[in-house]
C-alpha positions in Angstrom: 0.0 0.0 0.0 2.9 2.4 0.5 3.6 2.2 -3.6 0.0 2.9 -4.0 -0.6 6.3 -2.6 2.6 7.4 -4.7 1.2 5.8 -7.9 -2.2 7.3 -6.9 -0.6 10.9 -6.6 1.6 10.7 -9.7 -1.5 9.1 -12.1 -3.7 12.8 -10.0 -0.2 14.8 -11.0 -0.1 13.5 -14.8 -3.8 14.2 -15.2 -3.5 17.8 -13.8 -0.4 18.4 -15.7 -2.0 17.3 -18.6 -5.1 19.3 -18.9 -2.9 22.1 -17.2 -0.2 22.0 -19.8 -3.0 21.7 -22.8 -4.7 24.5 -21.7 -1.8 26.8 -21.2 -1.0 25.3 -25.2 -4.2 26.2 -26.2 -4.1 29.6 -24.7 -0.5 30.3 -26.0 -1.6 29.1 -29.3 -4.8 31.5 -29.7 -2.6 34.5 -28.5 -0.5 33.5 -31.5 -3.4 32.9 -33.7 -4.5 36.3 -33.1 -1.1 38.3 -33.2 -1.0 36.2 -36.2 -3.7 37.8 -37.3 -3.4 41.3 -36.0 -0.7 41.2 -38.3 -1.9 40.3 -41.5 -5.2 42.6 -40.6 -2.3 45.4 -40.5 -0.2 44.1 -43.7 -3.2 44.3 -45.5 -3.9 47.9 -44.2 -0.8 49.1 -44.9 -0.7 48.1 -48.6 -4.3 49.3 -49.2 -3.0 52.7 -47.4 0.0 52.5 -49.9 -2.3 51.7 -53.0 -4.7 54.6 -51.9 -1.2 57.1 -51.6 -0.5 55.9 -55.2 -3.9 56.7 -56.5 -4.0 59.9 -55.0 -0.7 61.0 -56.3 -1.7 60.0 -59.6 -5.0 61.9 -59.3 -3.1 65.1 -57.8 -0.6 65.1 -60.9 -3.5 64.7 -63.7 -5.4 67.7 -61.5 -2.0 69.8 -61.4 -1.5 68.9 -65.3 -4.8 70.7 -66.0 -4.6 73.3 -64.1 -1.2 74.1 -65.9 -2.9 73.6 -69.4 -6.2 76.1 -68.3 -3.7 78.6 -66.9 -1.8 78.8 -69.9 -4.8 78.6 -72.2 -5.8 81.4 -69.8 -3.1 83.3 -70.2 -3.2 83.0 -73.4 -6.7 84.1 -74.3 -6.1 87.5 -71.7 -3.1 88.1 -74.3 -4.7 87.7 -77.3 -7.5 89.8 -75.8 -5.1 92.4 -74.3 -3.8 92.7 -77.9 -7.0 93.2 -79.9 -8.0 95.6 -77.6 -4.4 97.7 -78.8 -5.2 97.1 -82.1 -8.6 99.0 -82.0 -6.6 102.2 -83.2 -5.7 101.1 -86.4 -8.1 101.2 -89.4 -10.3 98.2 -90.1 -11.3 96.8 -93.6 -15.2 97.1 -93.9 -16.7 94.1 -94.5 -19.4 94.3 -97.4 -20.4 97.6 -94.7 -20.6 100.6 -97.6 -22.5 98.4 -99.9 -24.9 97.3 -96.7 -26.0 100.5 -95.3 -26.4 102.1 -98.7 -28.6 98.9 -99.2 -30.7 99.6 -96.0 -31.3 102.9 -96.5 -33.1 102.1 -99.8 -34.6 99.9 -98.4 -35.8 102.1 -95.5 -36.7 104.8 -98.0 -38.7 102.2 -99.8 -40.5 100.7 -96.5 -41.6 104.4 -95.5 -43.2 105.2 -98.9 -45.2 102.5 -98.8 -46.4 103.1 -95.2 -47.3 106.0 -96.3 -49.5 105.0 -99.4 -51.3 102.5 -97.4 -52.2 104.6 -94.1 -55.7 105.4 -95.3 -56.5 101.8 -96.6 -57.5 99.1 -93.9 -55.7 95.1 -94.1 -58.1 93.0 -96.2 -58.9 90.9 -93.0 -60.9 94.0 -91.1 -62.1 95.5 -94.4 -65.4 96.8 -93.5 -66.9 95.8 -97.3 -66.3 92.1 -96.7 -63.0 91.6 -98.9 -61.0 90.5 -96.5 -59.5 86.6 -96.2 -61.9 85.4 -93.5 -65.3 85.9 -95.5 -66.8 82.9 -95.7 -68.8 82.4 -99.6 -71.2 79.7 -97.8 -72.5 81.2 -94.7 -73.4 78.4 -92.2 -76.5 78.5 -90.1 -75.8 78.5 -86.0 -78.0 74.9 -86.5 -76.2 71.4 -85.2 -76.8 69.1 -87.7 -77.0 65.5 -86.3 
């Protein structure tokens, strides 16, 4: 009986140890499950930070590219403008103008003489003797016909 208490207490002392030692195993191996993790969760941050960077970089230098080409185009056009405005002094070619306002006033002329013949005649539409457009050569009776 003496070599059976110490059997007894060693066979008590393997089964502790051994659900102690597993669960210390299982816990150790969780933390590094999750640092493992953890780190991949932040690898894959950081490169999707990096990718973002990139693509905002790229979208800042296309921006800054067309703000160059509308300043210059800008500047250009206020130039340009600048230098018509200078030229303003200087004699211009007419453009068909002498042969247009002679045309227009005889035409004018034209317009006001025959104002002037017709002032005393009414339009054949309100003519008071029935000539105008809207007579109607079959008068209709005020009578549905059904």
């Amino acid at each position: 009986m003496d070599l059976l208490i110490p059997f007894g207490l060693l066979a008590v002392g393997l089964i502790i140890g051994f659900f102690t030692a597993r669960y210390l195993y299982v816990e150790k191996h969780e933390n590094d499950a999750n640092k493992a993790s953890v780190a991949d969760v932040k690898a894959v941050m950081t490169q999707q930070a990096e990718h973002h960077v990139f693509q905002t970089k790229q979208t800042l230098e296309v921006l800054q590219h067309q703000i160059d080409t509308l300043s210059h185009q800008f500047q250009d056009y206020e130039d340009q403008f600048i230098s018509q405005e200078d030229n303003t002094d200087k004699p211009k070619m007419s453009f068909f103008g002498e042969q247009a306002t002679a045309m227009l006033r005889s035409n004018h002329k034209m317009d006001k003489k025959s104002r002037q013949t017709a002032a005393g005649e009414q339009p054949r539409d309100f003519a008071n003797a029935g000539s105008g457009l809207f007579i109607d050569e079959n008068p209709r009776s005020n009578d549905s016909e059904s």
